[in-house]
N, C-alpha and C positions, 0 to 999 in steps of 0.2 A: 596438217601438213606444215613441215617447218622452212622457214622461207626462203634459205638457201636453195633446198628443193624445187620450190615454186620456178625460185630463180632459173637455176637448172634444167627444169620442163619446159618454161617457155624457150630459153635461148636453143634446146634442141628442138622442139618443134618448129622454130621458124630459122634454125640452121639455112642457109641460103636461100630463104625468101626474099624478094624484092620487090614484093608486093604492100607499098604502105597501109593502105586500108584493110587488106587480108590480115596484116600483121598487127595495127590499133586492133581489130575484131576480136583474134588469138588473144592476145595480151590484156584485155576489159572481158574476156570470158574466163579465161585460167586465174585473174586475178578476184574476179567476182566467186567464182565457185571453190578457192581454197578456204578463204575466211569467211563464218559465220557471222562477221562485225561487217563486212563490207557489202551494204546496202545497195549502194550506187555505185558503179564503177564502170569510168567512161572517160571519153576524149571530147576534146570541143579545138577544133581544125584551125589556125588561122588560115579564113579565106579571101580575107583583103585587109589593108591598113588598118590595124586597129580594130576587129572584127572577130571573133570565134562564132563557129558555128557548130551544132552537137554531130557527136560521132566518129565511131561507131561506140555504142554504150550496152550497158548491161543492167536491167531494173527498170524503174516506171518511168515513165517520160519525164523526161528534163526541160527546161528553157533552150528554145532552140538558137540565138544567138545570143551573146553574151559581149559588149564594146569592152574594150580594153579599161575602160573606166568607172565599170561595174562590178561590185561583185569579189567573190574573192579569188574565183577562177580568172578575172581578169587582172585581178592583182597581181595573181602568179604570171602573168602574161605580162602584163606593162613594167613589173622589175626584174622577170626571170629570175624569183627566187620561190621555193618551197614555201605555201604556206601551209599553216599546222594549225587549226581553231580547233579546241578542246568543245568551247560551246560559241555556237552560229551565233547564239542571241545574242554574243556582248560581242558583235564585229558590226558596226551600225549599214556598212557596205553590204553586210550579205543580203544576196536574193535566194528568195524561198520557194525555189522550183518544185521543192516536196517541202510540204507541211511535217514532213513526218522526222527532218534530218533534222540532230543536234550537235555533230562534229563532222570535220572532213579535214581532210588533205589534198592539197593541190600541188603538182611538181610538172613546172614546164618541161617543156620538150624541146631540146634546142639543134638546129643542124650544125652541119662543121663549117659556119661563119657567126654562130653564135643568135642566130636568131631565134625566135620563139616559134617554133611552127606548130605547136598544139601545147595541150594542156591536158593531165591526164587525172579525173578530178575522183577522190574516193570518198561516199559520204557515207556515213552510218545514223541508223537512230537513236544511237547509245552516247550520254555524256562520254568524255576522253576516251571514245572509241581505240583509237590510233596507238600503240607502242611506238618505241624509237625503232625494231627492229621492223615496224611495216613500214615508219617512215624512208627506212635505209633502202628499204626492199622495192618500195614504187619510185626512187630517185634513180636507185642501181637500173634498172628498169626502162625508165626515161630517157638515160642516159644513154644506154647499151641503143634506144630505138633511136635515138639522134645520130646517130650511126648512120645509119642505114637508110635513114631520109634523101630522096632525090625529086 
C-alpha cells in the first residue's frame, strides 16, 4: 500500500471521530497492517509530568512506562522532535522492550499549545527499516491527530 493511501484511509475512517484512544487504536492498527517492516507500532500516552505510559499498540508487549528521560521514545517526548535510529544499538539511551527490534521511529504527538501528549513509536526488526516516505507518513500522521487531541 502506498502511503499517501494509508494516509487517506485512516483520515477517512476516523473523519469525525473524537474519540482519542478510539482513534490512537485505528491509527497503531492501519499503520501496523499496511507495512510488512512495521513490527511494533504503538502510542505511549503522557499521563503525568514527565511520564508515558503504553497504548494503545499493535505487536508484543512493550515497556509499559517510559520517564521522559529514558529511552528514545522519551527523547522524542522531552524535545518534541522526530527521532529516526537506523540501529538501536548505537543509541546507548535505548531501552530493549523487544530483544528482537533493531530500528525505529518515534514522532511526538503534540496538541494545539504545543505540548507533547503522546508519542507514536514504530519499531521494526530490520536494520534501516524506515524510508523517508514512512518517516513523512507517521509525522503527517501525528500531526493531523494533534488536531484532534482534547
Amino acid at each position: 500500500m502506498e502511503h499517501d493511501e494509508v494516509y487517506g484511509r485512516i483520515t477517512s475512517i476516523l473523519d469525525g471521530e473524537d474519540d482519542w484512544i478510539a482513534a490512537m487504536a485505528t491509527v497503531a492498527c492501519e499503520l501496523h497492517h499496511a507495512f510488512d517492516h512495521y513490527h511494533w507500532t504503538g502510542f505511549y500516552r503522557t499521563t503525568s509530568p514527565g511520564m508515558l505510559k503504553i497504548g494503545p499498540y499493535q505487536g508484543s508487549h512493550g515497556c509499559l512506562y517510559i520517564p521522559f528521560d529514558k529511552g528514545i521514545c522519551g527523547a522524542a517526548a522531552r524535545t518534541g522532535e522526530t527521532q529516526d535510529v537506523p540501529n538501536v544499538h548505537e543509541r546507548s539511551e535505548h531501552i530493549a522492550c523487544s530483544s528482537t527490534t533493531n530500528s525505529e521511529i518515534v514522532v511526538p504527538v503534540k496538541n494545539s499549545k504545543g505540548e507533547v501528549v503522546a508519542v507514536l513509536d514504530v519499531d521494526s526488526d530490520d536494520f534501516s527499516a524506515f524510508s523517508k516516505q514512512d518517516i513523512e507518513l507517521v509525522e503527517r500522521v501525528c500531526t493531523w491527530l494533534g488536531t484532534m487531541y482534547h
